[in-house]
C-alpha positions as CSV (number, residue, x, y, z in Angstrom):
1,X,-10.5,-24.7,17.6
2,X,-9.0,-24.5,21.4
3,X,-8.3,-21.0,22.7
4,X,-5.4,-21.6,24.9
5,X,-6.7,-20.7,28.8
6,X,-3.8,-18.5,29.3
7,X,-4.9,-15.9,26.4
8,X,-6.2,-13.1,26.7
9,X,-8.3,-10.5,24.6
10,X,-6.4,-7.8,22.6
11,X,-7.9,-4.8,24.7
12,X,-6.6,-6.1,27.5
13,X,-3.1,-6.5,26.2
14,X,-2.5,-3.4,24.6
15,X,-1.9,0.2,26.7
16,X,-4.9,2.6,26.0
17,X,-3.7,4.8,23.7
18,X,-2.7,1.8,21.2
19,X,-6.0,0.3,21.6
20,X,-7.7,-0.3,18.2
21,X,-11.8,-0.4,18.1
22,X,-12.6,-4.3,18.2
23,X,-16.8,-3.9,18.0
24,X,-18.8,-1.8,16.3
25,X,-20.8,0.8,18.8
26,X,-22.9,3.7,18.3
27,X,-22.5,6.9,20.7
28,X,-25.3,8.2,22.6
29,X,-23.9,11.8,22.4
30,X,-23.6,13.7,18.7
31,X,-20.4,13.7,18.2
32,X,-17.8,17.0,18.5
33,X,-14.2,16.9,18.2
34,X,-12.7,13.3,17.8
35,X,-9.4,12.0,19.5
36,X,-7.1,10.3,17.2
37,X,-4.4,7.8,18.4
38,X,-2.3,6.3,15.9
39,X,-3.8,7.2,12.9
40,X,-2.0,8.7,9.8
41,X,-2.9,12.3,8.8
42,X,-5.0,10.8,5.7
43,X,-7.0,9.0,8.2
44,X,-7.2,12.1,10.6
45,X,-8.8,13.8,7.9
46,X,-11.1,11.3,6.7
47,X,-12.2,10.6,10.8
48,X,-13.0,14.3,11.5
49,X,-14.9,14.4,8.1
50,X,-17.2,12.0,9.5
51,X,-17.4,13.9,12.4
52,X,-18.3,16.9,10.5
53,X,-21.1,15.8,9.0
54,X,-22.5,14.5,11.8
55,X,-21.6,11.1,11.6
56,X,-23.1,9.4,15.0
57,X,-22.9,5.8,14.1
58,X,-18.8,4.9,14.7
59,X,-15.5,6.4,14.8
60,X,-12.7,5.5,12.1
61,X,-9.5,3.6,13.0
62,X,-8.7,3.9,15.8
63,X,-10.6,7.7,16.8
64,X,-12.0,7.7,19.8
65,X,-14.8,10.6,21.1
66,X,-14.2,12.3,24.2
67,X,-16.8,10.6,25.9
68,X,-15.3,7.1,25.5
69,X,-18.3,5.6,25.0
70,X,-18.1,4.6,21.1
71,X,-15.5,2.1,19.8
72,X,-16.1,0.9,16.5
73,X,-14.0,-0.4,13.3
74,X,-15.3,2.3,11.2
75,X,-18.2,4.7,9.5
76,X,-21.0,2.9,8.8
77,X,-23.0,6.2,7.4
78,X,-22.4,5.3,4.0
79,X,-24.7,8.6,2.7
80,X,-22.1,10.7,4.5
81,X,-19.2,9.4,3.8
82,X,-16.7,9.2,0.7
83,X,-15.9,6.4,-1.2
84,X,-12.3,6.7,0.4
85,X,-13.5,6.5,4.0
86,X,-15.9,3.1,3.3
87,X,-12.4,1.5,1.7
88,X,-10.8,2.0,4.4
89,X,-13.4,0.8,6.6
90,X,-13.7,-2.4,4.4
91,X,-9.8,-3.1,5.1
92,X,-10.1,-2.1,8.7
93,X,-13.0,-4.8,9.3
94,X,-10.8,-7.7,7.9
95,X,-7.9,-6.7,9.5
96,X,-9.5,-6.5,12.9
97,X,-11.1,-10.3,12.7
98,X,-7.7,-11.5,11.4
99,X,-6.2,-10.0,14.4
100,X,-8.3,-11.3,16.5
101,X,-7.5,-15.3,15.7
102,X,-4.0,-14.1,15.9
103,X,-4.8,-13.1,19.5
104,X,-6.8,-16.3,20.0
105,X,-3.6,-18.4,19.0
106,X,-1.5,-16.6,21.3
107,X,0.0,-13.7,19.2
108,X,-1.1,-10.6,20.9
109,X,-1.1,-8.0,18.6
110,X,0.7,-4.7,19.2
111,X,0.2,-0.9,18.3
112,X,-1.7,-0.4,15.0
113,X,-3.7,-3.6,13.3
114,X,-2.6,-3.7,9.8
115,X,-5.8,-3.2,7.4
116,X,-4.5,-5.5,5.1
117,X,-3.5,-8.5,7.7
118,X,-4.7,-12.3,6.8
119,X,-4.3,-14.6,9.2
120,X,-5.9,-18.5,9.1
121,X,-5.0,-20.5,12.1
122,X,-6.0,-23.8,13.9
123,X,-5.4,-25.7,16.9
124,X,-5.4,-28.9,18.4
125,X,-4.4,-29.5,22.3
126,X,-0.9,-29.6,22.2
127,X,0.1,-27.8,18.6
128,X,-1.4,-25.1,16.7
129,X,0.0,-23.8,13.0
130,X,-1.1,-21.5,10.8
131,X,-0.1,-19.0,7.8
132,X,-0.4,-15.2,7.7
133,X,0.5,-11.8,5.6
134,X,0.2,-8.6,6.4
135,X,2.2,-5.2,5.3
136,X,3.5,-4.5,9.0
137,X,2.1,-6.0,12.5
138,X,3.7,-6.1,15.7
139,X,3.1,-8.9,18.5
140,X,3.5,-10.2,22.3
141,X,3.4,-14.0,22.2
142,X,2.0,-15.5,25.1
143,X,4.5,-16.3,27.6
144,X,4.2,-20.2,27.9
145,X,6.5,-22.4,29.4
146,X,5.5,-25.8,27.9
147,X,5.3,-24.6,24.5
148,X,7.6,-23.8,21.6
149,X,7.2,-21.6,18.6
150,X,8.4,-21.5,15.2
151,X,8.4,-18.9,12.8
152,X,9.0,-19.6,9.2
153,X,9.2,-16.3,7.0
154,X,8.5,-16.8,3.7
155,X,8.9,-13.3,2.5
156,X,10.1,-10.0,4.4
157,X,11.3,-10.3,7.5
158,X,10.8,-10.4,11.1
159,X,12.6,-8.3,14.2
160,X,11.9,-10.5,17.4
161,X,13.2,-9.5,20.7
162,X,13.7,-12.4,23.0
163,X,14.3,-11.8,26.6
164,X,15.9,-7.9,25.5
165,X,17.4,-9.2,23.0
166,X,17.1,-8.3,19.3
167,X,17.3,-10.8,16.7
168,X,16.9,-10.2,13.0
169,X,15.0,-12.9,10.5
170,X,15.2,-12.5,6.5
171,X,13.2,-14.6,4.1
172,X,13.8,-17.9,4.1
173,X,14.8,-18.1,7.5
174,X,13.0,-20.7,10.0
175,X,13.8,-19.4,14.1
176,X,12.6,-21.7,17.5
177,X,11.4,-19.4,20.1
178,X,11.4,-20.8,23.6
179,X,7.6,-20.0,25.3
180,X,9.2,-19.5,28.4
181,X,11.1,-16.3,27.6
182,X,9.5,-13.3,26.9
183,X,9.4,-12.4,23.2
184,X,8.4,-9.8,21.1
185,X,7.6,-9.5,17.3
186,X,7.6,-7.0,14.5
187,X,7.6,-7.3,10.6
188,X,10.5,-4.8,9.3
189,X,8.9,-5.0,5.9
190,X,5.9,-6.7,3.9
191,X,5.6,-10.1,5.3
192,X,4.2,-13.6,4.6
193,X,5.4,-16.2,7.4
194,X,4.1,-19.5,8.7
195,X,3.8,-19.7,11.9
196,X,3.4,-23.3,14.6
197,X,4.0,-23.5,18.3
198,X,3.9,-27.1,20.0
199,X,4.4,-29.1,23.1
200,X,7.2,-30.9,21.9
201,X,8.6,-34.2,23.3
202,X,12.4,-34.5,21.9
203,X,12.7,-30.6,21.0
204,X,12.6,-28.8,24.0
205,X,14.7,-25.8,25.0
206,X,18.2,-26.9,26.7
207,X,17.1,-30.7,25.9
208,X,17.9,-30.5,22.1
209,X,20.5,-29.8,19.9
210,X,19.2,-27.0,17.7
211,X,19.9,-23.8,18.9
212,X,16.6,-21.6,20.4
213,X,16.2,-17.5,19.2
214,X,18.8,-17.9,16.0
215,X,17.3,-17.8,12.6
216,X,18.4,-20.5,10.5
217,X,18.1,-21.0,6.5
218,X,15.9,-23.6,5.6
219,X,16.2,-25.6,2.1
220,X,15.4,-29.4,0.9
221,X,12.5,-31.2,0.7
222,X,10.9,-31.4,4.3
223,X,10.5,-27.2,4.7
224,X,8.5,-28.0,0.9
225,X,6.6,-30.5,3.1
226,X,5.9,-28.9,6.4
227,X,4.1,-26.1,4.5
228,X,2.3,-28.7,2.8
229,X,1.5,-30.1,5.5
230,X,0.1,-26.8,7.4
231,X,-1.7,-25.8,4.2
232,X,-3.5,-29.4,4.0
233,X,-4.6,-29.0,8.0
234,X,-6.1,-25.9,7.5
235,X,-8.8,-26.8,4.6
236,X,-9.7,-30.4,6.5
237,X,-11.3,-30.9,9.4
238,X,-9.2,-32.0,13.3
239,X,-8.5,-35.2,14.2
240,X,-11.9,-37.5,15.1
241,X,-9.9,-39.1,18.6
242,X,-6.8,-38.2,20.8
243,X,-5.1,-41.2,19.1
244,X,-5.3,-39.9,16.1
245,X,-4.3,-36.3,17.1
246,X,-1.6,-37.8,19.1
247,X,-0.4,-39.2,16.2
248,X,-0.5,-36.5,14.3
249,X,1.4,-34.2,16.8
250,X,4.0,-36.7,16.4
251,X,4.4,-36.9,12.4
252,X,4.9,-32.7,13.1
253,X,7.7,-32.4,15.5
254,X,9.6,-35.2,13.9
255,X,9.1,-33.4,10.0
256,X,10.2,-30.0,12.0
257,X,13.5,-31.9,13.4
258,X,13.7,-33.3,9.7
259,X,13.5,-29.9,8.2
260,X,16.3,-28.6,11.3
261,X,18.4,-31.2,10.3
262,X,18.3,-30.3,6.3
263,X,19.4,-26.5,6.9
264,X,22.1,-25.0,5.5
265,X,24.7,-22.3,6.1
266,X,24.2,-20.2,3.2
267,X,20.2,-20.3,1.3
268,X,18.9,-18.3,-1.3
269,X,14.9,-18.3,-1.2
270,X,12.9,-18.9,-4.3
271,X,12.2,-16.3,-6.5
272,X,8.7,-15.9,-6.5
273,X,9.4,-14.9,-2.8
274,X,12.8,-13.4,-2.8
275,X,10.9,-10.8,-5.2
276,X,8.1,-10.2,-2.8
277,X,6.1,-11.4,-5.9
278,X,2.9,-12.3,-3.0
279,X,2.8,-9.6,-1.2
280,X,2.9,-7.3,-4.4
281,X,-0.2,-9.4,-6.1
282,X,-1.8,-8.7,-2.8
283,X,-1.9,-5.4,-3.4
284,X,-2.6,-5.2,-7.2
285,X,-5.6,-7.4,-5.6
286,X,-6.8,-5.1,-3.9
287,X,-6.7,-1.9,-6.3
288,X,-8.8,-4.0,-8.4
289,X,-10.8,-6.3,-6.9
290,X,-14.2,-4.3,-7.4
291,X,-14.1,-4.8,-11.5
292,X,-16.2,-8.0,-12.1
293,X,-13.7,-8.3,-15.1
294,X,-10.1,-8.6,-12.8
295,X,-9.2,-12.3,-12.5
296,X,-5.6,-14.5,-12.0
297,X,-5.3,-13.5,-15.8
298,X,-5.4,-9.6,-15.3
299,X,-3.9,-10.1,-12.0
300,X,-0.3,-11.7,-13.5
301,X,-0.5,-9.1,-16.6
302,X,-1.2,-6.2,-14.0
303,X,2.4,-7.5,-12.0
304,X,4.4,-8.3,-15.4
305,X,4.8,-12.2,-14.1
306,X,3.4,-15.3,-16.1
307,X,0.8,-17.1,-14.9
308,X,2.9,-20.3,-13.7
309,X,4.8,-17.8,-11.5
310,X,2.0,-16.1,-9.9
311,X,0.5,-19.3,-8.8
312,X,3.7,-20.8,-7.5
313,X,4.0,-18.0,-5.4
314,X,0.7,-18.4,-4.0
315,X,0.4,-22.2,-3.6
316,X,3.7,-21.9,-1.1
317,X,1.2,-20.0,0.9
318,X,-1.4,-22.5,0.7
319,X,-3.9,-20.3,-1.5
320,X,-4.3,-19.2,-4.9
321,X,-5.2,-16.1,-6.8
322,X,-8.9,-17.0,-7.3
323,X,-9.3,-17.1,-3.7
324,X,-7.8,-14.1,-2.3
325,X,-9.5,-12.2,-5.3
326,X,-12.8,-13.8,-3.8
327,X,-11.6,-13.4,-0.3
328,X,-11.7,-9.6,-0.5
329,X,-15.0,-9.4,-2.7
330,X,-16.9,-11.2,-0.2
331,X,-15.0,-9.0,2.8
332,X,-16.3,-6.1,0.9
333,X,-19.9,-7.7,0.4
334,X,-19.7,-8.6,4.3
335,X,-19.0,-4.9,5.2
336,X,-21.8,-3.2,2.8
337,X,-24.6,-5.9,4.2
338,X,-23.9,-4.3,7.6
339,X,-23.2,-1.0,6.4
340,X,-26.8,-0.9,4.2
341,X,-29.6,-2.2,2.8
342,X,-29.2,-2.6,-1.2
343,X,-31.0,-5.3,-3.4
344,X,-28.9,-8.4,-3.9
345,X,-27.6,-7.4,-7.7
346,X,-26.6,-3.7,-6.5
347,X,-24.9,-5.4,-3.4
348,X,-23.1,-7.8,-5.6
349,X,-21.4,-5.5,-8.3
350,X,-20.5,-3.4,-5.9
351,X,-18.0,-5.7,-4.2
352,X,-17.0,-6.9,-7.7
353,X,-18.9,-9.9,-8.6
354,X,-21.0,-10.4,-11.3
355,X,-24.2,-10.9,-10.1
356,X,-26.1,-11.9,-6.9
357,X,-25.8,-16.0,-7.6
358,X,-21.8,-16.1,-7.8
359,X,-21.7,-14.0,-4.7
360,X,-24.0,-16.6,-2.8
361,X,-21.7,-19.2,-4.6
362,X,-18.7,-17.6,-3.2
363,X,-20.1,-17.4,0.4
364,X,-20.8,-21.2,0.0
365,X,-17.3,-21.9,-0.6
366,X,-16.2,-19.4,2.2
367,X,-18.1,-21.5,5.0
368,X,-16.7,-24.9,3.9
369,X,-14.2,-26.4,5.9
């Protein structure tokens, strides 16, 4: 994956008291009275809890000590915490490293990191694409004047402010934003979205027809295809020579003029997004992902959707129920290896597998391409 030169890290482009705790650190000083930026009063509570008793090993969220010398993502004292606080250090954890490929693909994220934020990206030397979903996020995309970016939203929507302006996206809605004007961008609700930029050829700002900063509704056969086509790149492996990549930077921006040219005035999206059926299975996912027993079965049954639907909803994504259900366990398994040392069985039923083999089985199919 190329990180474009031009990026930079998420510290550096967010103001002090927004800054979220990227690496874990411990503090050299007992801790006293925390700071709290940003944090909601739950999370105030649970923070100075730690505190209390005598938690010297991180601070929560985004707490900071008065001595500014320990950032971290959250409490790793797992004997003095609550079962609350290690949740929401489990969510914190994979929202941070999903923020931080966002960064690394040029969406510099903004205020508070979303816990629950997914992001999967790639890039190649002149395009990059990618898929995420989070319950709110806020971004500055990197200011770039050979590039164009696309947003499609698949469900909730999207406030993007381009050069002062606002501009309003709903679901279904596909919007060109020209690198070389400063933009902005927040989620106004729960939102899944794909997301591209390129170095286009034919489709450059003021050298194409299709208008740049205006959502448009997207329908037909090449949107169904572009997503495809983004979902296939990220499970396989870049192109083997600049030919080939060349190529394949080609076949993109001439599907994207395809799917421009197939949009409508008027669109209703499906209804498996309409609904916000995904973003609402995300979060029965993770009220039960711990229980070795929850599957795609329980999962449809716990949302009152048939099977068929669920999965519809989560192939347009590029995923399936199976896999974020195993996504979390092993995020959960990830954060209690760091956070302790339990035998292999205890680890495993703990973050909702059934016993230490399918969790190394699941972290087998996590590292594959």
């Amino acid at each position: 994956m190329r990180t474009p030169a031009h990026s930079t890290s998420i510290a550096q482009n967010t103001a002090p008291q927004e800054v979220l705790a990227l690496r874990a650190a411990r503090a050299d000083t007992t801790p006293t009275e925390p700071i709290f930026w940003g944090l909601s009063r739950g999370s105030q509570h649970l923070a100075a809890k730690c505190a209390r008793n005598g938690c010297r090993s991180a601070e929560f969220g985004t707490a900071r000590w008065p001595s500014g010398n320990a950032l971290a993502i959250g409490c790793k004292n797992v004997a003095n915490v609550d079962n609350e606080c290690r949740r929401r250090a489990s969510r914190m954890a994979m929202g941070i490293s999903a923020a931080e490929r966002c960064n690394d693909f040029g969406w510099h994220p903004r205020g508070r990191i979303d816990p629950a934020l997914v992001a999967e990206t790639a890039q190649q030397t002149r395009f990059g694409f990618g898929h995420a979903w989070s319950r709110s996020a806020g971004y500055a995309l990197t200011t770039a004047p050979e590039r164009v970016y696309l947003v499609l939203t698949m469900e909730g929507g999207f406030e993007f402010t381009v050069d002062g302006s606002v501009v309003s996206a709903e679901t279904g809605s596909l919007i060109l934003l020209d690198g070389e004007v400063p933009t902005g961008a927040r989620t106004t609700t729960e939102t899944a979205r794909f997301v591209w930029y390129l170095e286009p050829t034919f489709l450059r700002a003021g050298r194409s027809r299709f208008a740049y900063g205006e959502p448009i509704a997207t329908s037909g056969s090449t949107v169904s295809a572009l997503t495809a086509m983004t979902n296939s790149l990220l499970r396989t492996a870049p192109p083997a020579t600049a030919d080939a990549e060349r190529h394949l930077t080609l076949a993109f921006e001439n599907l994207l003029a395809g799917v421009l040219h197939e949009a409508k005035p008027a669109h209703k999206a499906a209804p498996h997004h309409r609904d916000g059926l995904f973003m609402a299975a995300l979060d029965a996912v993770e009220d039960n992902f711990r229980d070795p027993a929850f599957n795609a079965t329980r999962l449809a049954a716990e949302i009152s959707v048939s099977q068929r639907t669920l999965y519809n909803a989560f192939s347009s994504m590029g995923t399936t129920p199976r896999r974020e259900i195993e996504r979390r366990r092993i995020t959960e398994a990830t954060r209690l290896t760091e956070a302790s040392i339990l035998p292999a069985a205890e680890l495993a039923a703990l973050a909702g597998f059934t016993s230490a083999r399918q969790l190394t089985r699941a972290l087998h199919r996590s590292n594959r391409p």
